[in-house]
MDTraj code that builds the backbone (N, CA, C; nanometers):
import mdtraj as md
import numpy as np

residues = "UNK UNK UNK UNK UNK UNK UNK UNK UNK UNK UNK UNK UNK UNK UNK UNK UNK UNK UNK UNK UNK UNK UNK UNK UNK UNK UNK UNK UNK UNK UNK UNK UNK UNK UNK UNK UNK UNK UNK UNK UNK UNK UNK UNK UNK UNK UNK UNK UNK UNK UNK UNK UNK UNK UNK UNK UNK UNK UNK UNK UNK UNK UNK UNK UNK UNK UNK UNK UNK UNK UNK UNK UNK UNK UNK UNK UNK UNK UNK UNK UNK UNK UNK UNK UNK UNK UNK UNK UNK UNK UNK UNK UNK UNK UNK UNK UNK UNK UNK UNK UNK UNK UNK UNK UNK UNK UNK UNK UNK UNK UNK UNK UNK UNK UNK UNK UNK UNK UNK UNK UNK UNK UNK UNK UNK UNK UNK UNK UNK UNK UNK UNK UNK UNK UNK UNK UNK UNK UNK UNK UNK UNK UNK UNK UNK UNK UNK UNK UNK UNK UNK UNK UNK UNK UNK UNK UNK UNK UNK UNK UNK UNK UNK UNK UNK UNK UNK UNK UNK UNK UNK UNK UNK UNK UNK UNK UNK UNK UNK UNK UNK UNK UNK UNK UNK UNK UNK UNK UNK UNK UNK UNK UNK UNK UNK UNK UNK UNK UNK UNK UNK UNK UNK UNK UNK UNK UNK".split()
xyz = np.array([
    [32.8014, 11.7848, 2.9570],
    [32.8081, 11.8887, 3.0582],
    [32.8626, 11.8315, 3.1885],
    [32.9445, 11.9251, 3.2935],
    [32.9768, 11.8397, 3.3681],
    [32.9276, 11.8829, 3.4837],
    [32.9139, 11.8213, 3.6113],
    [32.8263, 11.8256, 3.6724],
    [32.8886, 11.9459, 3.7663],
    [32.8420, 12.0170, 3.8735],
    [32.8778, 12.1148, 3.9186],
    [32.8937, 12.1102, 4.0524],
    [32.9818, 12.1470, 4.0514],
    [33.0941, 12.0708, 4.1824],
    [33.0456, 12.1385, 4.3096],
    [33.0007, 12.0288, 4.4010],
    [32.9280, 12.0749, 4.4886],
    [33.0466, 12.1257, 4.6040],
    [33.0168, 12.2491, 4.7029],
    [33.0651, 12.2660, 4.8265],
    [33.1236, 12.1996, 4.9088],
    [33.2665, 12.1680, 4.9032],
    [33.2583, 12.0766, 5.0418],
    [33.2764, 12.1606, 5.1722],
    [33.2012, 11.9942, 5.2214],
    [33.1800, 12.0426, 5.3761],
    [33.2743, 11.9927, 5.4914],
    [33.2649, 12.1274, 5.5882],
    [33.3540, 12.0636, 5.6655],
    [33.3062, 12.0463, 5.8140],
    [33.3474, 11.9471, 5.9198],
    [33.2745, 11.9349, 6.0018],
    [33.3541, 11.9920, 6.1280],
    [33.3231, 12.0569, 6.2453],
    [33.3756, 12.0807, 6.3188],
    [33.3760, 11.9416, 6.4630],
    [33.4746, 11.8900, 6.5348],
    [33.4601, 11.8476, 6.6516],
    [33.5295, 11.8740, 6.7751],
    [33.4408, 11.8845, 6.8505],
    [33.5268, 11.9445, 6.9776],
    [33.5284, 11.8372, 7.0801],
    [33.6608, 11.7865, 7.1103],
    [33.7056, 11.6870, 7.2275],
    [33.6940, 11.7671, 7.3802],
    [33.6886, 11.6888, 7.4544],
    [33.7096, 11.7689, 7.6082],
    [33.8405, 11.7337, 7.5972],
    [33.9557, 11.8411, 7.6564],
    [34.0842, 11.8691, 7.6425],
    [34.0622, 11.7701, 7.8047],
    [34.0041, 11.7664, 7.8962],
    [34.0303, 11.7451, 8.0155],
    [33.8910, 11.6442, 8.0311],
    [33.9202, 11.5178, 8.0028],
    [33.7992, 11.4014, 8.0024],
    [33.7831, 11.3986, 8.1376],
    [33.6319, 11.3739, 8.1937],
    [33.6386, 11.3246, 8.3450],
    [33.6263, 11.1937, 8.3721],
    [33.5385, 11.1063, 8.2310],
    [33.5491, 10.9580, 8.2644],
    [33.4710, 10.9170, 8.3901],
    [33.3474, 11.0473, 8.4290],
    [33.2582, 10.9904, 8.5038],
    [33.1582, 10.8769, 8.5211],
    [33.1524, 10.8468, 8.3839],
    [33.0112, 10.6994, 8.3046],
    [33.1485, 10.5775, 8.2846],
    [33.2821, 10.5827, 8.3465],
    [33.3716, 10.4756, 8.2207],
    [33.3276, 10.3538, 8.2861],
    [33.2437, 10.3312, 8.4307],
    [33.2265, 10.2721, 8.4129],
    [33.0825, 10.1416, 8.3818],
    [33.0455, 10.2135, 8.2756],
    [32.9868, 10.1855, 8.1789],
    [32.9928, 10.1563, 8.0355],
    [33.1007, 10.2007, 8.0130],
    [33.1678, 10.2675, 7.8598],
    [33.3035, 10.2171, 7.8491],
    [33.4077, 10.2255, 7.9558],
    [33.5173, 10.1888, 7.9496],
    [33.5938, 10.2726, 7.8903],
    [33.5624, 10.3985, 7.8809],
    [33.6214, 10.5515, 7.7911],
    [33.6283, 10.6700, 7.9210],
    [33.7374, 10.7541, 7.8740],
    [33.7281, 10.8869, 7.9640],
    [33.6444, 10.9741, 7.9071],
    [33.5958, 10.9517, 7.8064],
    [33.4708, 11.0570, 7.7245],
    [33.3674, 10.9877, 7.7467],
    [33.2823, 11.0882, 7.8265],
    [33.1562, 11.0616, 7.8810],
    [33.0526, 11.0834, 7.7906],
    [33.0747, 11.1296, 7.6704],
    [32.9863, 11.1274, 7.5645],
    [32.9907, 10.9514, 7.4807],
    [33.0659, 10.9255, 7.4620],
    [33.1347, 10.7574, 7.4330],
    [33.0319, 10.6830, 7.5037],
    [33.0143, 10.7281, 7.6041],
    [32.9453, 10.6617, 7.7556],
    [32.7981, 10.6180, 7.7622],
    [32.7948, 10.7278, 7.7554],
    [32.6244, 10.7587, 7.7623],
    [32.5884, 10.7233, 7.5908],
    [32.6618, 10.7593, 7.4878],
    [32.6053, 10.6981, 7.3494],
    [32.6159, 10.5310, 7.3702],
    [32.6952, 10.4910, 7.4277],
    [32.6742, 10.3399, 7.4207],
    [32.5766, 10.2744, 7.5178],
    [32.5542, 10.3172, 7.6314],
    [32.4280, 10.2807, 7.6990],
    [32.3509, 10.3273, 7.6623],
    [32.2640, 10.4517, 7.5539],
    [32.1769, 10.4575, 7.4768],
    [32.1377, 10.3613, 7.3855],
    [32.2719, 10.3039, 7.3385],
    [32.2034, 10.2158, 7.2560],
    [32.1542, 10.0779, 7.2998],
    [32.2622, 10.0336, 7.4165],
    [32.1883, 9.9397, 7.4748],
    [32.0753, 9.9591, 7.5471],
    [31.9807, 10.0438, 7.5610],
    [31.8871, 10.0496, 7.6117],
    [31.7861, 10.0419, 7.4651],
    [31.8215, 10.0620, 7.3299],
    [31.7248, 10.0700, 7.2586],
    [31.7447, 9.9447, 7.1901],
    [31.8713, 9.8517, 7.2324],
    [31.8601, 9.6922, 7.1858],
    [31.8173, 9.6380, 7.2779],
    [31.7027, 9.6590, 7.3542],
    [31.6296, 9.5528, 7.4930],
    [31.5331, 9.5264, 7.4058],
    [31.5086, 9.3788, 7.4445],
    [31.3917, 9.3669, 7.3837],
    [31.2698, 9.4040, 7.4519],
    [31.2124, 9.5134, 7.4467],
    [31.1149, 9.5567, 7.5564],
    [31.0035, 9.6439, 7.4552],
    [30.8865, 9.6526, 7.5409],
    [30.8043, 9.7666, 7.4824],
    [30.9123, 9.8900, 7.5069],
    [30.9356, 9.9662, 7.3947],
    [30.9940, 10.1082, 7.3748],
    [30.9485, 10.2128, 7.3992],
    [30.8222, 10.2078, 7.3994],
    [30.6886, 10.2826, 7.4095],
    [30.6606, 10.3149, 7.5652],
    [30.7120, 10.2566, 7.6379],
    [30.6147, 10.2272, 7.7585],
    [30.7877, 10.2479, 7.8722],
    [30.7702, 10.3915, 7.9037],
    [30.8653, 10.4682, 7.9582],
    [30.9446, 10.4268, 8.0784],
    [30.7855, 10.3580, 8.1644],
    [30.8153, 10.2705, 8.3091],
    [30.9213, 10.1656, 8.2595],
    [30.8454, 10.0586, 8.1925],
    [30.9537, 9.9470, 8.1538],
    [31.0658, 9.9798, 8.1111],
    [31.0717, 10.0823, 8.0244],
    [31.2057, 10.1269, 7.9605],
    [31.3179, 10.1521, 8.0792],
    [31.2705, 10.2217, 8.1561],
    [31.3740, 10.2821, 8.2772],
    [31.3961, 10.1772, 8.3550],
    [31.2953, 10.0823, 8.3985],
    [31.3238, 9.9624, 8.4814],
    [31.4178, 9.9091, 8.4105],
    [31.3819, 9.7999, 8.3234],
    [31.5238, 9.7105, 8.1995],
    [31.6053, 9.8093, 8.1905],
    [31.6404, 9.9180, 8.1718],
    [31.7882, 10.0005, 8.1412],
    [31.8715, 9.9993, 8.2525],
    [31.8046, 10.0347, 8.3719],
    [31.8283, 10.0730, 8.5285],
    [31.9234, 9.9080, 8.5341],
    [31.8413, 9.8142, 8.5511],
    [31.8861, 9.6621, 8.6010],
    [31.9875, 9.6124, 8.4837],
    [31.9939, 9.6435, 8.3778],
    [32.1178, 9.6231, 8.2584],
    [32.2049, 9.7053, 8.2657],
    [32.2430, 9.8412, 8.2955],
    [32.3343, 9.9647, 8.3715],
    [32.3845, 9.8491, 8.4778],
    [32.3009, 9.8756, 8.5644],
    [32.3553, 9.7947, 8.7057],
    [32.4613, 9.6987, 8.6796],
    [32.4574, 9.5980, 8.5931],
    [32.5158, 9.4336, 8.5380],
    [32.6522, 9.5302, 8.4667],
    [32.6550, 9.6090, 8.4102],
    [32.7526, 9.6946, 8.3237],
    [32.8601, 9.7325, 8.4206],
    [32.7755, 9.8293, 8.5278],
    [32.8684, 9.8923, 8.6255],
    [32.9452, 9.7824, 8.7058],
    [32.8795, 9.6501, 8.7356],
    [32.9549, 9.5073, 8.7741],
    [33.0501, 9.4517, 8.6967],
    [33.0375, 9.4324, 8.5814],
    [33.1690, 9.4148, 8.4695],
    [33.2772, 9.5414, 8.5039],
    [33.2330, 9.6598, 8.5462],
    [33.3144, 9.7871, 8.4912],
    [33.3879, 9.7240, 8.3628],
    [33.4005, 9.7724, 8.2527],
    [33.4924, 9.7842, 8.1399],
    [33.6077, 9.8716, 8.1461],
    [33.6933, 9.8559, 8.1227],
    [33.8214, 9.9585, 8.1625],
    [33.8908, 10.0027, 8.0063],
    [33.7831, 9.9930, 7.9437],
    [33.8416, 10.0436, 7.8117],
    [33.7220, 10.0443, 7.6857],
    [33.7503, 10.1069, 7.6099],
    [33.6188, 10.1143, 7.5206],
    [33.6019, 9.9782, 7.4339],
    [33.6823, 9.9034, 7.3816],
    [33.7168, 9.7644, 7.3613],
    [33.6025, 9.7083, 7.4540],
    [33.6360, 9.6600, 7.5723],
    [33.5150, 9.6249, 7.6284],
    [33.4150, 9.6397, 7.6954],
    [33.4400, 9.7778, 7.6766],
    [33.2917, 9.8676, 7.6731],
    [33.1606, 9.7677, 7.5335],
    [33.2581, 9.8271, 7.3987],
    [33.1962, 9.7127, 7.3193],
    [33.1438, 9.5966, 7.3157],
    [33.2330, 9.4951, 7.3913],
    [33.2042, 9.3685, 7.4167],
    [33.0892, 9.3381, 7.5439],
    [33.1113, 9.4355, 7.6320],
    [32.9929, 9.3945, 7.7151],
    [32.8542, 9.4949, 7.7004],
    [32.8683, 9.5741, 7.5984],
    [32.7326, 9.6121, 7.5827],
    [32.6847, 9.5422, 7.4735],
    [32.7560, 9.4905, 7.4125],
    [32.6692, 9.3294, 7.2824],
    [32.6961, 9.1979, 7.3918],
    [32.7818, 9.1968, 7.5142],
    [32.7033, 9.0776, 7.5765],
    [32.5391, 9.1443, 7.5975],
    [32.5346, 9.2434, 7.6813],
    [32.3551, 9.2417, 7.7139],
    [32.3173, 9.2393, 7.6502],
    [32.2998, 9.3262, 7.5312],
    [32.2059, 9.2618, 7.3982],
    [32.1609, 9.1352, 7.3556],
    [32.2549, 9.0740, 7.3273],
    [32.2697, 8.9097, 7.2923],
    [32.1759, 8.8472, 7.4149],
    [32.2398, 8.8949, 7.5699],
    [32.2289, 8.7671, 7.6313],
    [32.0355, 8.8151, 7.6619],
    [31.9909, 8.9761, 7.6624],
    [31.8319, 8.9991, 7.6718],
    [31.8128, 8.9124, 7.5228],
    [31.8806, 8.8807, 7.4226],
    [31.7747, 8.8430, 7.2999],
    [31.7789, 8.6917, 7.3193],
    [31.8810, 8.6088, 7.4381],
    [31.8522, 8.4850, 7.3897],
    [31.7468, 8.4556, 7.4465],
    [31.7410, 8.5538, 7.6146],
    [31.6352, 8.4751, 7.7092],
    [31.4975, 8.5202, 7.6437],
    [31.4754, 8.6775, 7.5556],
    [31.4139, 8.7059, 7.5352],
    [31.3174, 8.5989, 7.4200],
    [31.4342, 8.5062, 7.3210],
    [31.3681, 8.3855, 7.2317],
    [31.3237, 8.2702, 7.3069],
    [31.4250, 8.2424, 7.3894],
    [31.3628, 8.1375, 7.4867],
    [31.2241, 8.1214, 7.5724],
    [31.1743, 8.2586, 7.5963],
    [31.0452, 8.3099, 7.6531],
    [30.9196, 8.3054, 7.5270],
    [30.9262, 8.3299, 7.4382],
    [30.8717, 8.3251, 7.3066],
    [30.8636, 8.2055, 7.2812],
    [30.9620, 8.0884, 7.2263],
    [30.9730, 8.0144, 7.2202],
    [30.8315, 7.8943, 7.2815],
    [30.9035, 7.8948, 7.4031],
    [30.7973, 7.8176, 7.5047],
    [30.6676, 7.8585, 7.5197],
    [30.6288, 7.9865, 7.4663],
    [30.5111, 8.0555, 7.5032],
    [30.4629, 7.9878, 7.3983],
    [30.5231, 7.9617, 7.2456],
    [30.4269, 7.9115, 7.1345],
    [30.3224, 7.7816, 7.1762],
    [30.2261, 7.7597, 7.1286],
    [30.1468, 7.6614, 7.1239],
    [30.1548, 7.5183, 7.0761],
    [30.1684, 7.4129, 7.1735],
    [30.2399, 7.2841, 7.1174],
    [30.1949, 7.2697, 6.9731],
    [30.1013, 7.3024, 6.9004],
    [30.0630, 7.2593, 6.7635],
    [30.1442, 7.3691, 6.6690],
    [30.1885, 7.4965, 6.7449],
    [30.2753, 7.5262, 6.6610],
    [30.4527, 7.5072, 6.6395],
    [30.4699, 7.4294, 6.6461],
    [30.5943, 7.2977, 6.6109],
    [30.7043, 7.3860, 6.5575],
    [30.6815, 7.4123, 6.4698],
    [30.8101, 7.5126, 6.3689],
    [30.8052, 7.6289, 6.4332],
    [30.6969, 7.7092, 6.4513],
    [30.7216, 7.8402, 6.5120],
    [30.8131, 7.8221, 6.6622],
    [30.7639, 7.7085, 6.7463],
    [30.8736, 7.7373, 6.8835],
    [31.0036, 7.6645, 6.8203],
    [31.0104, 7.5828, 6.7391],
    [31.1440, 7.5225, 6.7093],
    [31.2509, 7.5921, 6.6771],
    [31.1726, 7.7496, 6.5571],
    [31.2521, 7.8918, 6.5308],
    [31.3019, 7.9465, 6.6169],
    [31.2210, 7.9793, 6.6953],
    [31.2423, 8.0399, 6.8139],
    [31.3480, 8.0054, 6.9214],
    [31.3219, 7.8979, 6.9174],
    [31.4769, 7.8240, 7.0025],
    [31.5688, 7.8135, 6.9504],
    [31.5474, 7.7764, 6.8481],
    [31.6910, 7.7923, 6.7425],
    [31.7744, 7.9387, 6.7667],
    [31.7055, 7.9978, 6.7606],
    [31.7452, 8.1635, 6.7421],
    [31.7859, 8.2030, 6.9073],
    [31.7041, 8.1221, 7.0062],
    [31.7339, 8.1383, 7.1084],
    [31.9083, 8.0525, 7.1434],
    [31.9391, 7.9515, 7.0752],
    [32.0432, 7.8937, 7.0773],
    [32.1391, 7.9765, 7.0368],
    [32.1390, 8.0511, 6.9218],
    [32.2374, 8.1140, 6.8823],
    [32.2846, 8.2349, 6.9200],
    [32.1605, 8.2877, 6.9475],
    [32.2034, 8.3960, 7.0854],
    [32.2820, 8.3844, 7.1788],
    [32.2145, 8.2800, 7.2687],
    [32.3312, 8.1862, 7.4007],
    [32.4730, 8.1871, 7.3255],
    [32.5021, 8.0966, 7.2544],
    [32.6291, 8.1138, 7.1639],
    [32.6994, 8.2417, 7.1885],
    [32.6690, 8.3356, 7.0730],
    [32.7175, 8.4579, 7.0520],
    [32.7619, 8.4909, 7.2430],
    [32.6430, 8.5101, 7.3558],
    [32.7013, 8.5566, 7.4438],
    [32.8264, 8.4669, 7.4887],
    [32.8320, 8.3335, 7.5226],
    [32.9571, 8.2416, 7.5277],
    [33.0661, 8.2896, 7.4825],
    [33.0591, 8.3546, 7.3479],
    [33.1564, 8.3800, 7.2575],
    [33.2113, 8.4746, 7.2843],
    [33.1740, 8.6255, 7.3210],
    [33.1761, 8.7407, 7.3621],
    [33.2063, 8.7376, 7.4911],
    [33.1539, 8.6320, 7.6038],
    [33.2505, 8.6175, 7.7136],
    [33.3940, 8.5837, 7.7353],
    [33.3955, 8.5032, 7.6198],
    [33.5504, 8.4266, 7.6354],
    [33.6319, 8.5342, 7.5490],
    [33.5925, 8.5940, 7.4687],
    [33.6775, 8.7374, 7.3855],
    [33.6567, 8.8322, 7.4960],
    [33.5801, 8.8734, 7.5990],
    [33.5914, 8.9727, 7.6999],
    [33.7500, 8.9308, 7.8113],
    [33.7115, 8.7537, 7.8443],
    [33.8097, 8.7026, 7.9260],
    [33.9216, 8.7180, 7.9056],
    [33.9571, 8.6955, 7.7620],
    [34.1184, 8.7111, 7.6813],
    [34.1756, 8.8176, 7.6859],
    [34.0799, 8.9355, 7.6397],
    [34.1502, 9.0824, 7.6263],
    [34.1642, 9.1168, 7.7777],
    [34.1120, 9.0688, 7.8737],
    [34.1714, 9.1023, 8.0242],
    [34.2804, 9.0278, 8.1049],
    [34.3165, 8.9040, 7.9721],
    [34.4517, 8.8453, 7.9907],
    [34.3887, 8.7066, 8.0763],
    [34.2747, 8.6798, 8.0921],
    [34.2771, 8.5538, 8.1223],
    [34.2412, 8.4368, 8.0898],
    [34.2758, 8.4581, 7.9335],
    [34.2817, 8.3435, 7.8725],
    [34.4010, 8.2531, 7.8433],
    [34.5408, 8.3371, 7.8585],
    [34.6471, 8.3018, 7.8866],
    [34.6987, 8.1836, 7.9863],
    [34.7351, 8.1357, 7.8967],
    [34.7857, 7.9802, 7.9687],
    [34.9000, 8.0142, 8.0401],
    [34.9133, 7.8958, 8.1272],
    [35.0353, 7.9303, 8.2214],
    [35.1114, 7.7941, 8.2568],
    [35.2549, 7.7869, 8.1593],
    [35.2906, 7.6814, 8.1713],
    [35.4166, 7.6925, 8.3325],
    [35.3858, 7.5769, 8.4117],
    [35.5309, 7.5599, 8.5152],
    [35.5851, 7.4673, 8.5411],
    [35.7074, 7.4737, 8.5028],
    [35.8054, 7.4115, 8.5042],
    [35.9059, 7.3391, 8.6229],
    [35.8894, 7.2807, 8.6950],
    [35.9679, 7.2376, 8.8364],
    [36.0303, 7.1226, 8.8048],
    [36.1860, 7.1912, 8.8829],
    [36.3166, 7.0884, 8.8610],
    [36.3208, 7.0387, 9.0244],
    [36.3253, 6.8740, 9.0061],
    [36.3677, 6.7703, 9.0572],
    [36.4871, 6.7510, 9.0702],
    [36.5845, 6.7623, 9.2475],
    [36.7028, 6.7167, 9.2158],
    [36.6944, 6.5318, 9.1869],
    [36.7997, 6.5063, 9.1944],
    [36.8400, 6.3808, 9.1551],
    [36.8647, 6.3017, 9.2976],
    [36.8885, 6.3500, 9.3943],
    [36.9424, 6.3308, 9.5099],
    [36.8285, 6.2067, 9.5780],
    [36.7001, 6.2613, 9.5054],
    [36.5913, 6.2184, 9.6247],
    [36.4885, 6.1139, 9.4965],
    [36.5683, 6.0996, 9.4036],
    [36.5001, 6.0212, 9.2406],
    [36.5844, 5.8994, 9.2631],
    [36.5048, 5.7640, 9.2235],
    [36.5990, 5.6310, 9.1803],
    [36.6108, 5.6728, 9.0567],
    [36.6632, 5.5266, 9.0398],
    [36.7154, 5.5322, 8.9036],
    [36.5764, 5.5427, 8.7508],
    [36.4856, 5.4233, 8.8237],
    [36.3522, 5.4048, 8.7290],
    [36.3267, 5.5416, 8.7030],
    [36.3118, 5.6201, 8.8372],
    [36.2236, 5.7342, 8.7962],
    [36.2877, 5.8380, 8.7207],
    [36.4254, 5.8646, 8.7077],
    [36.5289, 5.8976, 8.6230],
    [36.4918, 5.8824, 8.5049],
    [36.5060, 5.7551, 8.4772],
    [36.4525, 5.6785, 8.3253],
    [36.3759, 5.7365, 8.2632],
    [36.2710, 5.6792, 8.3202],
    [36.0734, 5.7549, 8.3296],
    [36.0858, 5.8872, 8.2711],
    [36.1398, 6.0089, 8.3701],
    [36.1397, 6.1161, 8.3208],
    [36.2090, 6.1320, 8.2252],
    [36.3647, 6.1032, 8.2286],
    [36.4053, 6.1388, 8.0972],
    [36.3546, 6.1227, 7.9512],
    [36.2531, 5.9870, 7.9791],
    [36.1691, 5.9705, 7.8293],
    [36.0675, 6.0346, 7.8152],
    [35.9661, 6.1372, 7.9449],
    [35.8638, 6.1788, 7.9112],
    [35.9466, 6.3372, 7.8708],
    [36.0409, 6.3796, 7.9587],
    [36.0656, 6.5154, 7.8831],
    [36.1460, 6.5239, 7.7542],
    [36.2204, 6.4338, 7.7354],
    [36.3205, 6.4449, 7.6195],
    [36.2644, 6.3613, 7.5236],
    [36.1872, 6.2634, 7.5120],
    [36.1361, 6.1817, 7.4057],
    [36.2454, 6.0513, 7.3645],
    [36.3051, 6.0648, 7.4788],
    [36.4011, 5.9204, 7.5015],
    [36.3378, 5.7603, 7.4795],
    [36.2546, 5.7785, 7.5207],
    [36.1445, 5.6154, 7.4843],
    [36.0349, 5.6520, 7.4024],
    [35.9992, 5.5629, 7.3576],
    [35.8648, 5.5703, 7.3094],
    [35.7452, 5.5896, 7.3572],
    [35.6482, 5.6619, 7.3469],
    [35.4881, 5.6659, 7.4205],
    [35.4713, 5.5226, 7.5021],
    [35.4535, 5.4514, 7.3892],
    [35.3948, 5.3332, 7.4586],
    [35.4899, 5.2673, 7.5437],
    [35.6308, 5.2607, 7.5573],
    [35.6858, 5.2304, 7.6224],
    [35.6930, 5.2939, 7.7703],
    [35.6214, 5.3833, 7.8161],
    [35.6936, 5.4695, 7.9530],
    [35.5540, 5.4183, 8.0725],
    [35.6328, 5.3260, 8.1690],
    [35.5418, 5.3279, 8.2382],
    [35.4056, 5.4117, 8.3170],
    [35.3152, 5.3609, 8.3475],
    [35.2326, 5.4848, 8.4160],
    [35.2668, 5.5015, 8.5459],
    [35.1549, 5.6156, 8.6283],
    [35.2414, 5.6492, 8.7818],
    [35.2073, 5.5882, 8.8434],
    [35.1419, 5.4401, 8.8247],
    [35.0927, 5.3646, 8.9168],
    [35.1676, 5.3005, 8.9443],
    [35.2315, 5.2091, 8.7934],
    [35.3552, 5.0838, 8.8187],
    [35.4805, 5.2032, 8.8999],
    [35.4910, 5.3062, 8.8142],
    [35.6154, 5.3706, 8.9006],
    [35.6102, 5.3975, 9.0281],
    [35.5032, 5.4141, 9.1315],
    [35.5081, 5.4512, 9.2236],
    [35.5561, 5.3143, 9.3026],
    [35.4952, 5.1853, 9.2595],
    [35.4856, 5.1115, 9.2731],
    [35.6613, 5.0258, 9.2589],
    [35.7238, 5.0600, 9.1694],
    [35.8374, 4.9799, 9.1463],
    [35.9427, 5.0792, 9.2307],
    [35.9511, 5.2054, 9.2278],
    [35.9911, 5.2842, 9.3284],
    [36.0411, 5.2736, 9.4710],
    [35.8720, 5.1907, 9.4985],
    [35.8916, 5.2248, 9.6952],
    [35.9489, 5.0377, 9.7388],
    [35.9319, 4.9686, 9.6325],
    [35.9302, 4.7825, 9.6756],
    [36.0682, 4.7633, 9.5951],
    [36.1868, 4.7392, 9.6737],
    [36.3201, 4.7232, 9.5920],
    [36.3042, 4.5532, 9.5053],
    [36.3522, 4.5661, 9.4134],
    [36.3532, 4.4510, 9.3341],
    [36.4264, 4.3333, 9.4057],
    [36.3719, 4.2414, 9.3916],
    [36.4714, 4.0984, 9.4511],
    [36.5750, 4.0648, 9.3905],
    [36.6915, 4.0085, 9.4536],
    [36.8319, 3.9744, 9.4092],
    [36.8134, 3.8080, 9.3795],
    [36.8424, 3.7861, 9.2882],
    [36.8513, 3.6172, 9.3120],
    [36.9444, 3.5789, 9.3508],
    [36.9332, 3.5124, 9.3876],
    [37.0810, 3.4038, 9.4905],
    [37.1151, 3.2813, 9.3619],
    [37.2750, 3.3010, 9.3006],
    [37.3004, 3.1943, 9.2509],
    [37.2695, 3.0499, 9.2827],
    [37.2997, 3.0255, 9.4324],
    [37.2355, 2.9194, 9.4480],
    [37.1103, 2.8464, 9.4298],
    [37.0537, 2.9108, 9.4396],
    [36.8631, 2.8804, 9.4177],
    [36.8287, 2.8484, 9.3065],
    [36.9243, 2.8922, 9.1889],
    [36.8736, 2.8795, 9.0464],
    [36.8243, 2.7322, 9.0152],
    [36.8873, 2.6732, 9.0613],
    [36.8557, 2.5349, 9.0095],
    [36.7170, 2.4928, 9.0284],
    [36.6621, 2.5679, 9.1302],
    [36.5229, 2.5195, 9.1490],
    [36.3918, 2.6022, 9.1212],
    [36.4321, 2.7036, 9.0244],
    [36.3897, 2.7330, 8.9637],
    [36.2917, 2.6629, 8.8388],
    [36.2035, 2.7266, 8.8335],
    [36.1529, 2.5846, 8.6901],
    [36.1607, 2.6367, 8.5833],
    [36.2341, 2.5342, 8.4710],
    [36.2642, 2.5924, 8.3434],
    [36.1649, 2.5970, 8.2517],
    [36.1838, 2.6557, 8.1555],
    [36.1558, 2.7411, 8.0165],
    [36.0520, 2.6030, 8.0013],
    [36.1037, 2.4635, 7.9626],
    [36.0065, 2.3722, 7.9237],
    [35.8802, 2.3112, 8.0113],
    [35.8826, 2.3571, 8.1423],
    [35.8244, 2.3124, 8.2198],
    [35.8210, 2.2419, 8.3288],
    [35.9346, 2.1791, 8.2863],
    [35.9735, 2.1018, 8.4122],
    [36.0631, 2.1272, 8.5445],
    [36.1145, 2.0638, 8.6283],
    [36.2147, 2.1274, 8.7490],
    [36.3173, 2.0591, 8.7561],
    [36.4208, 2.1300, 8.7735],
    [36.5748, 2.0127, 8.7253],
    [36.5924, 2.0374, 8.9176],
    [36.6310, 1.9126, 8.9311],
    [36.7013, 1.8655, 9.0677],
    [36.8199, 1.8852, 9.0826],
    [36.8606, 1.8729, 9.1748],
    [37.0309, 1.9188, 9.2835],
    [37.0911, 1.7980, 9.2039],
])
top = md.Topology()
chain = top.add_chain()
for i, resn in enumerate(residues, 1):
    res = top.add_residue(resn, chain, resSeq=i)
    for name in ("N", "CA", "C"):
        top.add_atom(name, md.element.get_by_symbol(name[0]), res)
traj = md.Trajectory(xyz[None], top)
């Protein structure tokens, strides 16, 4: 027998044709329903008595507040900073637990911190994915050209091997000797003098 094909259903939804985006910044959305559903829920991920109406409104009130300081400018990180508060009430919230346990109970605060560690984490993590999508995680490389006019020759050298790979690593002086061989011109020897020079074997050959 085959089974009997149930009704489908259909659902109706109605958008505001004309969003006001009064809560966005909370939400990071022009739908103020978006808004207020996502600070609902962060108010029911506090770790708090739920029960107990005063506290509830206090912790929501002072976590709103921290929200409206981020403003989110998009529902993206609307997301991201309503699981930072979550995260970051559950790490301090393990860390408080934690320490509260009783030195003889060893494993129970050790859990607890643990869990409090990974919390911390997650918010770290969720900061630096908040930072990026607002573009400032983007590196910024700059580039500045040196005429030649106001370069010796060494430092010519120098550079040409650190930008082009003209010398070897280990070969390219550091900016100490260069600054150094730079500003003190090298000595000329005087043919004449050579002779008194001391040679290779050790000894000094005479006039």
């Amino acid at each position: 027998m085959k089974a009997p094909k149930k009704d489908s259903q259909t659902m109706a939804i109605a958008l505001d044709p004309n969003p006001k985006g009064k809560f966005k910044r909370l939400g990071g959305s022009l739908a103020d329903d978006w808004n207020m559903r996502l600070v609902n829920l962060v108010a029911g991920a506090l770790p708090i008595d739920q029960s107990n109406s005063e506290e509830n409104n206090k912790a929501s009130t002072a976590v709103f507040g921290a929200m409206v300081d981020i403003a989110p400018t998009d529902p993206i990180e609307g997301i991201l900073v309503a699981q930072l508060m979550a995260a970051n009430e559950a790490a301090l919230s393990m860390y408080r637990r934690g320490w509260a346990q009783p030195s003889e109970y060893f494993e129970a605060r050790t859990k607890y911190l643990a869990l409090a560690d990974k919390a911390s984490r997650t918010v770290a993590l969720l900061t630096e994915r908040l930072d990026h999508h607002r573009g400032r995680g983007q590196q910024q490389i700059t580039v500045k050209h040196v005429t030649t006019n106001n370069v010796t020759a060494d430092q010519a050298i120098i550079a040409d091997s650190v930008t082009t790979g003209g010398a070897a690593r280990g070969n390219v002086a550091s900016p100490a000797l260069l600054a150094a061989s730079s500003e003190v011109p090298r000595p000329i020897l005087d043919e004449a003098r050579l002779p008194d020079l001391v040679g290779v074997g050790g000894g000094t050959k005479t006039k």
